[in-house]
Each structure stands twice: as structure tokens, then as C-alpha cells.
TORKOL-4160 file (C-alpha; in steps of 0.2 Angstrom, whole numbers, padded with zeros to 4 digits, m for minus):
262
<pt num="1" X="m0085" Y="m0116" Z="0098"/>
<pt num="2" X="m0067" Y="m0117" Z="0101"/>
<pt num="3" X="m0058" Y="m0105" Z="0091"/>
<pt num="4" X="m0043" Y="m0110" Z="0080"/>
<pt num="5" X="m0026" Y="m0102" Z="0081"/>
<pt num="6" X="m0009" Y="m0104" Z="0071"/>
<pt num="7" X="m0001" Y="m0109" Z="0085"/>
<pt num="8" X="m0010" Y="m0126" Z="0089"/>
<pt num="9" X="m0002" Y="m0139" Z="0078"/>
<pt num="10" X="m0012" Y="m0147" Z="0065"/>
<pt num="11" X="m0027" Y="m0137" Z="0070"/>
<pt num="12" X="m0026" Y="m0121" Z="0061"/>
<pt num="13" X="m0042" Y="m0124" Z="0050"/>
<pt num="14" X="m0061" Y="m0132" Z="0054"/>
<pt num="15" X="m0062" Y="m0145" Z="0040"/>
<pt num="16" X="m0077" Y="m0139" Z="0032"/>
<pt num="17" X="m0082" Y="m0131" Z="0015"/>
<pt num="18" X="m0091" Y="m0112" Z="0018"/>
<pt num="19" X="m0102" Y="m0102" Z="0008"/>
<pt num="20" X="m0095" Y="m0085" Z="0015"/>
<pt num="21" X="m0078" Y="m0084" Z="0022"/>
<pt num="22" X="m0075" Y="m0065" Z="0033"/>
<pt num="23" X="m0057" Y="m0059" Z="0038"/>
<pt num="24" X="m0055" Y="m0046" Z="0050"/>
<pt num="25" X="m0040" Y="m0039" Z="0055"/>
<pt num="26" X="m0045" Y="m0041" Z="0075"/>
<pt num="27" X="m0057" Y="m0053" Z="0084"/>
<pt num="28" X="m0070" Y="m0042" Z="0086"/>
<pt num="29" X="m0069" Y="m0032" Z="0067"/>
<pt num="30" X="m0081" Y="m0044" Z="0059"/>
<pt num="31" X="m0094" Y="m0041" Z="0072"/>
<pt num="32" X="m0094" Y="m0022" Z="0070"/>
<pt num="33" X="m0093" Y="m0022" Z="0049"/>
<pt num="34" X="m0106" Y="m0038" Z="0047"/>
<pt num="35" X="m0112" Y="m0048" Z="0059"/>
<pt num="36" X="m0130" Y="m0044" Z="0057"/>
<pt num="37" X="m0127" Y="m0050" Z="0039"/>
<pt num="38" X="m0116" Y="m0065" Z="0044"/>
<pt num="39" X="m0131" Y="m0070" Z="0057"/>
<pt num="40" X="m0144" Y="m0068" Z="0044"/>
<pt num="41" X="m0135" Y="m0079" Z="0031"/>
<pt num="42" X="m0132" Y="m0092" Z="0045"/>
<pt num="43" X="m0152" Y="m0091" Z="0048"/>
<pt num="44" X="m0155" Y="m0096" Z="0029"/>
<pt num="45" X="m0146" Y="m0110" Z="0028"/>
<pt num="46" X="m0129" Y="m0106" Z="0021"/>
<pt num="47" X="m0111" Y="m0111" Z="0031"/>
<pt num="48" X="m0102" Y="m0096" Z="0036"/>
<pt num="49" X="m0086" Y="m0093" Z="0045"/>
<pt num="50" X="m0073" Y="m0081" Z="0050"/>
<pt num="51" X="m0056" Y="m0079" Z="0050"/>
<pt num="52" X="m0047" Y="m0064" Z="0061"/>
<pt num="53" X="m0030" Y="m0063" Z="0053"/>
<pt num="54" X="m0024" Y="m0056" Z="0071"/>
<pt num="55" X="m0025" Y="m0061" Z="0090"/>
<pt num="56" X="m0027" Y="m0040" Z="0095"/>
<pt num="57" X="m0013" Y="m0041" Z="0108"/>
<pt num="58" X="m0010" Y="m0025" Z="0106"/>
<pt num="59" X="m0025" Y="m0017" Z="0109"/>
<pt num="60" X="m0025" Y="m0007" Z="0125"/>
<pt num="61" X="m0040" Y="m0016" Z="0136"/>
<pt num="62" X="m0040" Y="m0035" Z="0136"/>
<pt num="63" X="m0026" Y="m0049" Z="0134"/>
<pt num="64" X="m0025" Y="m0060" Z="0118"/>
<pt num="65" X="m0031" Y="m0075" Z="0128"/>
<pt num="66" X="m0046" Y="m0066" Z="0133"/>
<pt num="67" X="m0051" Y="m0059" Z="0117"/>
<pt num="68" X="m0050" Y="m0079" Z="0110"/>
<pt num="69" X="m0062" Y="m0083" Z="0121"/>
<pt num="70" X="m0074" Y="m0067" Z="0119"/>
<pt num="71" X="m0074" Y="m0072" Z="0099"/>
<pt num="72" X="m0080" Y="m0089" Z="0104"/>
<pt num="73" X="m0094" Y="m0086" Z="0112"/>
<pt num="74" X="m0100" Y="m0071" Z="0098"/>
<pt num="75" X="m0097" Y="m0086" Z="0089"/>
<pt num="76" X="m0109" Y="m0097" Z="0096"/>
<pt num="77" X="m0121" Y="m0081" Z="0096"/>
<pt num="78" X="m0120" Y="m0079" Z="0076"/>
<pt num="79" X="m0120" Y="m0096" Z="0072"/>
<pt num="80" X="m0104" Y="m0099" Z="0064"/>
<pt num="81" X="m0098" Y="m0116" Z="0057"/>
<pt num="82" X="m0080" Y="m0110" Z="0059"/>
<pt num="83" X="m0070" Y="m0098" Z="0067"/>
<pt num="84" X="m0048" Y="m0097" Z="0064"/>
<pt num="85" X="m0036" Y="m0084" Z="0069"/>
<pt num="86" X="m0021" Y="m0083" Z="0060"/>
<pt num="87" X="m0010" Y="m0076" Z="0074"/>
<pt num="88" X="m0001" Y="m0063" Z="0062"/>
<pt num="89" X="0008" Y="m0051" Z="0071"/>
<pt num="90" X="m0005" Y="m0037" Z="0077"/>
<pt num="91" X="0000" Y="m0017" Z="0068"/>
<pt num="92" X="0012" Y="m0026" Z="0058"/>
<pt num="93" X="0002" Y="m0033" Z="0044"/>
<pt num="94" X="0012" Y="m0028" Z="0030"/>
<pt num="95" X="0006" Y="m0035" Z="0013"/>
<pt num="96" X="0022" Y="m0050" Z="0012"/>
<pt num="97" X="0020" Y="m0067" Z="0004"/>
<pt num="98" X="0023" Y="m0071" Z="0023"/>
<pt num="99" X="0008" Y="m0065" Z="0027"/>
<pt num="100" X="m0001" Y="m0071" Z="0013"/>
<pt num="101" X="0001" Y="m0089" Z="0011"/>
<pt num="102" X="m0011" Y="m0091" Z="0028"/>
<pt num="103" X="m0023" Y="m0083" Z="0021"/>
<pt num="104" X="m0020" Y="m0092" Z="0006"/>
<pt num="105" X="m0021" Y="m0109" Z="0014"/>
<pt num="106" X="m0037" Y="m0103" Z="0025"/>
<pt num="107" X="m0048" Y="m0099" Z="0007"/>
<pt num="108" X="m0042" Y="m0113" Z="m0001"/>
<pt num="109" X="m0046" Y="m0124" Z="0014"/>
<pt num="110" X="m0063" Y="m0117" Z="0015"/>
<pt num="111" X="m0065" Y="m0115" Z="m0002"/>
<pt num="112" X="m0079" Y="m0098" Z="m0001"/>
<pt num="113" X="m0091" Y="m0095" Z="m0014"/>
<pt num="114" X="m0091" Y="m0076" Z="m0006"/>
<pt num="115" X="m0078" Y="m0068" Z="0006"/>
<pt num="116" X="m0078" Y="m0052" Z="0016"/>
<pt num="117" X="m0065" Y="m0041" Z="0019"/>
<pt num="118" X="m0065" Y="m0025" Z="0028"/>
<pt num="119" X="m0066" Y="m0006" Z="0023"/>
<pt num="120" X="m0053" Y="m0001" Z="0009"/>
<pt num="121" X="m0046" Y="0012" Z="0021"/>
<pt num="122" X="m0049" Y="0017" Z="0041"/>
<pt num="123" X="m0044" Y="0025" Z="0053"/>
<pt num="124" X="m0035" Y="0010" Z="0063"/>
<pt num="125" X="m0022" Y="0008" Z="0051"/>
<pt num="126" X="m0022" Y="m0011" Z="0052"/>
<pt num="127" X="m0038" Y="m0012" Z="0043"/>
<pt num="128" X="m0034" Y="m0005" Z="0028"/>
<pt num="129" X="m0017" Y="m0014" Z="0027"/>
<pt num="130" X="m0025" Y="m0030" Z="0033"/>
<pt num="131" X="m0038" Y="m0025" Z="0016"/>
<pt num="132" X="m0025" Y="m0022" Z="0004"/>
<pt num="133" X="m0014" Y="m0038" Z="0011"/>
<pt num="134" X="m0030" Y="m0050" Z="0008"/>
<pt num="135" X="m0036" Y="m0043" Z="m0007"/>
<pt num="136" X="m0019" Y="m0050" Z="m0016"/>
<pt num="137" X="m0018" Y="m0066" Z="m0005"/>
<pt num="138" X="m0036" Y="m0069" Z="m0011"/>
<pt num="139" X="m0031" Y="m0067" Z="m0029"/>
<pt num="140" X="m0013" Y="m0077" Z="m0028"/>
<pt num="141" X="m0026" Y="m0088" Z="m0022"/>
<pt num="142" X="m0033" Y="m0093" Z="m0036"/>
<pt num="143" X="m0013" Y="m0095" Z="m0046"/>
<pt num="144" X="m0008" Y="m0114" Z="m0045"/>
<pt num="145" X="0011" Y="m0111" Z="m0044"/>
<pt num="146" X="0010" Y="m0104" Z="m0029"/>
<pt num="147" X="0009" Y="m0120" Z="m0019"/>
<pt num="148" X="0003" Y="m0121" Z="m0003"/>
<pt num="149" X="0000" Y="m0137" Z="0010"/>
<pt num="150" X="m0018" Y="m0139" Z="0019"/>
<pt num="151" X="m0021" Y="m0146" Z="0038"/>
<pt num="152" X="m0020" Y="m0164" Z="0032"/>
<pt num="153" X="m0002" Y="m0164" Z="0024"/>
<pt num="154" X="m0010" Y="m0165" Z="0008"/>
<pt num="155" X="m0004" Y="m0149" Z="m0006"/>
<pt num="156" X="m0019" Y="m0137" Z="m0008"/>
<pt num="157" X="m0028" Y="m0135" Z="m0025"/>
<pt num="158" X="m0030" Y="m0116" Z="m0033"/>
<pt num="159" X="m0049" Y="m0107" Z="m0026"/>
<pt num="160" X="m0052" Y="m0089" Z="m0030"/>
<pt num="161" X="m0070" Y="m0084" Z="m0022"/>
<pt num="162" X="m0081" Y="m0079" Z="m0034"/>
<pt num="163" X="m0086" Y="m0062" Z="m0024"/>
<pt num="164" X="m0079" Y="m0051" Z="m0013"/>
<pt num="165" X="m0089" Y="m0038" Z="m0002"/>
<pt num="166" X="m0081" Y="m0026" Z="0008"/>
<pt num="167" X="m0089" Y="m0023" Z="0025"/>
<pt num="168" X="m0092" Y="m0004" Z="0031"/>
<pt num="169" X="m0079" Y="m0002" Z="0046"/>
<pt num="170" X="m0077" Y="0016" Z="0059"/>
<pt num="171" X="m0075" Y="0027" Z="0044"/>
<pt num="172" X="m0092" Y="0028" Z="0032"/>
<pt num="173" X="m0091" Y="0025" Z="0013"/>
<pt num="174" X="m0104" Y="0026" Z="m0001"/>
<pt num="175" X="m0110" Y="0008" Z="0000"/>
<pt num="176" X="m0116" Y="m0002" Z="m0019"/>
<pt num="177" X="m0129" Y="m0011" Z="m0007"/>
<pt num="178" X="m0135" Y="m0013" Z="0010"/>
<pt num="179" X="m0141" Y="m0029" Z="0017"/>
<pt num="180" X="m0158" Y="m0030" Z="0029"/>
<pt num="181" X="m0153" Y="m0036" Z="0044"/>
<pt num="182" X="m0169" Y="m0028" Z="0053"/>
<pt num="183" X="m0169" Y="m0047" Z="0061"/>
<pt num="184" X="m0153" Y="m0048" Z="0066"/>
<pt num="185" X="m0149" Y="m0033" Z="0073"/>
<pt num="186" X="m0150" Y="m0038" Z="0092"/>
<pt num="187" X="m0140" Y="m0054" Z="0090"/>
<pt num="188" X="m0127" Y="m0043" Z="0080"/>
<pt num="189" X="m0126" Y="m0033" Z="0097"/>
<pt num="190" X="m0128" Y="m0049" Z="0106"/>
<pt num="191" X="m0110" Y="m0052" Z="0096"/>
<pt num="192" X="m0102" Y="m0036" Z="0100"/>
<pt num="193" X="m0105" Y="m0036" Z="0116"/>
<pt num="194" X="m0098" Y="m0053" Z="0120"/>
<pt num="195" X="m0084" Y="m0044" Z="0118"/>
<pt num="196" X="m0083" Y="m0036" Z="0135"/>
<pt num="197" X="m0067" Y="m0030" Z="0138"/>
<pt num="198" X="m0068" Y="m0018" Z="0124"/>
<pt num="199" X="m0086" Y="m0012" Z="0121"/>
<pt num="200" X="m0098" Y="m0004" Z="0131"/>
<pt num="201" X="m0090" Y="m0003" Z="0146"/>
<pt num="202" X="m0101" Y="0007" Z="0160"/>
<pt num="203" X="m0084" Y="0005" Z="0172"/>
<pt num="204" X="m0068" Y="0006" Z="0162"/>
<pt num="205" X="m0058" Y="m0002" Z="0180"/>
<pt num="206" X="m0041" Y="m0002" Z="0181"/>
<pt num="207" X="m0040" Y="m0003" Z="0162"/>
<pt num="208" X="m0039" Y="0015" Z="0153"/>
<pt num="209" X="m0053" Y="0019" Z="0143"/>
<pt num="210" X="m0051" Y="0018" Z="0123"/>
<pt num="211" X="m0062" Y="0027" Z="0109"/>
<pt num="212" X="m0073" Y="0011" Z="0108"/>
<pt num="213" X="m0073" Y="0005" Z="0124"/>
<pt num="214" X="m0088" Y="0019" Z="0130"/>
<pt num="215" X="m0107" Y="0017" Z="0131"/>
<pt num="216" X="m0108" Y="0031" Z="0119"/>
<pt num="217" X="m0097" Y="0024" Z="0106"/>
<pt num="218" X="m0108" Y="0007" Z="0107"/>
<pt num="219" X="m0124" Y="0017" Z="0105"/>
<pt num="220" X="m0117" Y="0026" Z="0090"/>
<pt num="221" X="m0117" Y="0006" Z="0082"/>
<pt num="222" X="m0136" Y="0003" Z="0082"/>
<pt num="223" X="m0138" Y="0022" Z="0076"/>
<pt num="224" X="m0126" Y="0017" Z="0060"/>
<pt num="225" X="m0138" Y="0002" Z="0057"/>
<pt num="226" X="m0152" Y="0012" Z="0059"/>
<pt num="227" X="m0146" Y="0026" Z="0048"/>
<pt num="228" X="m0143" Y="0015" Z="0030"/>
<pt num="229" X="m0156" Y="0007" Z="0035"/>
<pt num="230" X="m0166" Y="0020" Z="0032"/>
<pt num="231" X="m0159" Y="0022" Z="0016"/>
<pt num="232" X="m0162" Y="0006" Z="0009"/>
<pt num="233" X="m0179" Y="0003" Z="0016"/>
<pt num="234" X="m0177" Y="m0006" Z="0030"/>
<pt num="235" X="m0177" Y="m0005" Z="0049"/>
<pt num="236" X="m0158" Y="m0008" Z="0050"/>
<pt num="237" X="m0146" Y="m0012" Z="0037"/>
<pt num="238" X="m0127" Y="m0015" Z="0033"/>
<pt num="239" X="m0116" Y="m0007" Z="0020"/>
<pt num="240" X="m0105" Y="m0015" Z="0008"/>
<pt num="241" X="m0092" Y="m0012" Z="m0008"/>
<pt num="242" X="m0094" Y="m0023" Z="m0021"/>
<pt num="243" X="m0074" Y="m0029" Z="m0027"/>
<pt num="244" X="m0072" Y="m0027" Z="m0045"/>
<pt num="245" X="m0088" Y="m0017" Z="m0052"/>
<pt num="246" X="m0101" Y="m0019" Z="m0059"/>
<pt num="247" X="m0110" Y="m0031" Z="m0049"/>
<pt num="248" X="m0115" Y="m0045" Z="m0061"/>
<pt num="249" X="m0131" Y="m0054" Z="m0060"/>
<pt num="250" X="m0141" Y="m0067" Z="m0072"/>
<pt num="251" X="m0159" Y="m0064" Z="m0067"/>
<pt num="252" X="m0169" Y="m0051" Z="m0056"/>
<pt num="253" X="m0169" Y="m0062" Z="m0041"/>
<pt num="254" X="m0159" Y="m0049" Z="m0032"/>
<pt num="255" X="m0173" Y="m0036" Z="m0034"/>
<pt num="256" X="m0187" Y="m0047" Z="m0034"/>
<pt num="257" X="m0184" Y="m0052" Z="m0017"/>
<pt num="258" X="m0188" Y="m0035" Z="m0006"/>
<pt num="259" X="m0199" Y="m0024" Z="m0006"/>
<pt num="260" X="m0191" Y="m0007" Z="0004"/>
<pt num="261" X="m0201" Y="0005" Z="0013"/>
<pt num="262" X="m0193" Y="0022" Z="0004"/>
């Protein structure tokens, strides 16, 4: 699946209603944080996509180019009925209407009953500015006098989500929930891996090594998984935040529907 950039005109968005919509801040940051979770939604039936808010071209291993085409094929792998990228300017994702009104246009384009978003804060700076800047564009989202055009010319009506998660990124938090992705888990590393220039990387080349770009650091992602998903029960699990506690449900559905081994 081709992947959609800001710079190909009339092309920035897949024409498609989604059920869940995840941002990352880099191709590759939606992989880490939830792909196990993204794949397994994909396998129940629901329409999920991606958008990265930034090309990486300034990541130290790689080109832009290349990491495009390593997020289509994790792409293919997960399933996804859409995949965009922005092409906001990578470490310099200041919270600016500028910034905003593509991701504006991208949730009201896709309309998402739920949307990811990275951790609160990190330690790559980017992710938590890239937080913070999509958490007001997804609310200015939903405010009609901030008018914005879609893909086919026509002005774009208001969408706020009705849910936002954060996924779990390098630095650990106390999650509200963790999601089973004991299924998953292999086409989650499947994903991560497509990603070849900057994950575990037996033979660096002529390209420096990077904190994430060792053996080691990949091994350390399947013992996270395995680690809350301990906690909740299951063989391995992702942790989310829940925007905007408590989390509200209408029935016991929720709980009704596992039965954790703890």
C-alpha cells in the first residue's frame, strides 16, 4: 500500500471513513507503541489507519525516502486501510495552528470513532511535543469556525473523536488498560522489523549505530509486551492512557469479554 505524503498534490488522504485513526510522530512510532493492538482490531473487522505527522529525515540511519517505503510494507503487514504522512518538519513540531490544521483536515477526512496518540511525555522530545500538538488539533477539531478544505475541494465539516488512548512509547507509565495482543504479537514484530534500517540491526554498516538500532534494544520490545502482559493476564499485552478520565462505559461488555490468567 502506497503511503500518502503532503507533498503529492491532491493525494494527502485515503478517501475512506476509519474506526481508529493513530498518529505518530515518525514512521515507525505507531509500530513500537501499538501495532499489536492496531493488527488485532484490523483482524476483528474494524478500518484502521495511520497517520505519521513526520517523514523522520532526521533520524541518524535511513533516508526519508526509504523509511516511506519501510512504513508501507509494515503497512501491508498490519493490515491497514490507510496510511498518510503529513510531512511536518521532523524535531520541529511545535504546537502552531500551522501544524494543526493537517491534522485537522486528516480527522475530519477520516472521521475516527477512536484515535491514538503517543506517550504524554518521552525521551525523544518530538513525541511528547507531537502529543501535546495533536491533542489541541484533535479538539480544535471538533470547533466549526476553524474552517478547513478536504482532498476534493469541498470545506470539511467539524469531527471530534469520541476517544482518545495514548499508546505506551520508550519511557514506561501506569497504564488505565492493556489490550491482549497475545495473537498479534509476531505480526507486531513482523512490523517493526520492516523497518530495517533502524531496528535490529545485527550489522550497523557504514551507518552509525543508534540507541534502537541494536539487537538488544529489539529484544527489549517483546520483553515489554511480555511484561504487562503479565499484569493483565495475558501472554503479551499493550499499555494505554485513557484521555480525559474516567473511562465511561454503558454496559459490562468491557469485562465480560476476557477472562485474564492472574
Amino acid at each position: 500500500m502506497p503511503v500518502k505524503n503532503a507533498e503529492t498534490e491532491n493525494r494527502q488522504f485515503e478517501d475512506m471513513k476509519l474506526d481508529i485513526l493513530a498518529f505518530g510522530a515518525h514512521p515507525d512510532d505507531t509500530e513500537l507503541g501499538c501495532s499489536g493492538t492496531l493488527a488485532r482490531l484490523v483482524q476483528d473487522g474494524l478500518s484502521v489507519g495511520v497517520t505519521d505527522l513526520t517523514r523522520g529525515e532526521m533520524g541518524t540511519r535511513g533516508t526519508p525516502e526509504l523509511r516511506m517505503e519501510e512504513a508501507a510494507a509494515a503497512s501491508e503487514l498490519l493490515g491497514l486501510a490507510s496510511r498518510d504522512n503529513l510531512g511536518l518538519k521532523d524535531t520541529l513540531l511545535v504546537n502552531t495552528r500551522e501544524n494543526q490544521l493537517p491534522i485537522i483536515r486528516s480527522v475530519r477526512h477520516h472521521r475516527p470513532h477512536i484515535c491514538l496518540v503517543g506517550a504524554p511525555a518521552d525521551r525523544h522530545p518530538d513525541h511528547g511535543a507531537a502529543t501535546r500538538l495533536l491533542l489541541d488539533a484533535i479538539f480544535y477539531s471538533g470547533l466549526r469556525r476553524i474552517e478547513t478544505i478536504g482532498p476534493d475541494g469541498e470545506a470539511q465539516a467539524p469531527h471530534r473523536p469520541a476517544h482518545i488512548l495514548h499508546y505506551m512509547q520508550d519511557r514506561p507509565f501506569e497504564p488505565d488498560f492493556v489490550m491482549d495482543i497475545s495473537e498479534t504479537m509476531e505480526i507486531k514484530e513482523e512490523a517493526i522489523r520492516a523497518f530495517s534500517s533502524q531496528f535490529d540491526v545485527a550489522d550497523p554498516g557504514a551507518e552509525p549505530e543508534t540507541y534502537i538500532s541494536s539487537p538488544g534494544y529489539f529484544q527489549g520490545i517483546r520483553a515489554r509486551a511480555r511484561h504487562f502482559g503479565h499484569l493483565a493476564g495475558f501472554t503479551y499485552g499493550e499499555p494505554f492512557l485513557y484521555v480525559g478520565k474516567p473511562i465511561p462505559l454503558s454496559g459490562f461488555d468491557l469485562f465480560r469479554q476476557t477472562t485474564p490468567k492472574r
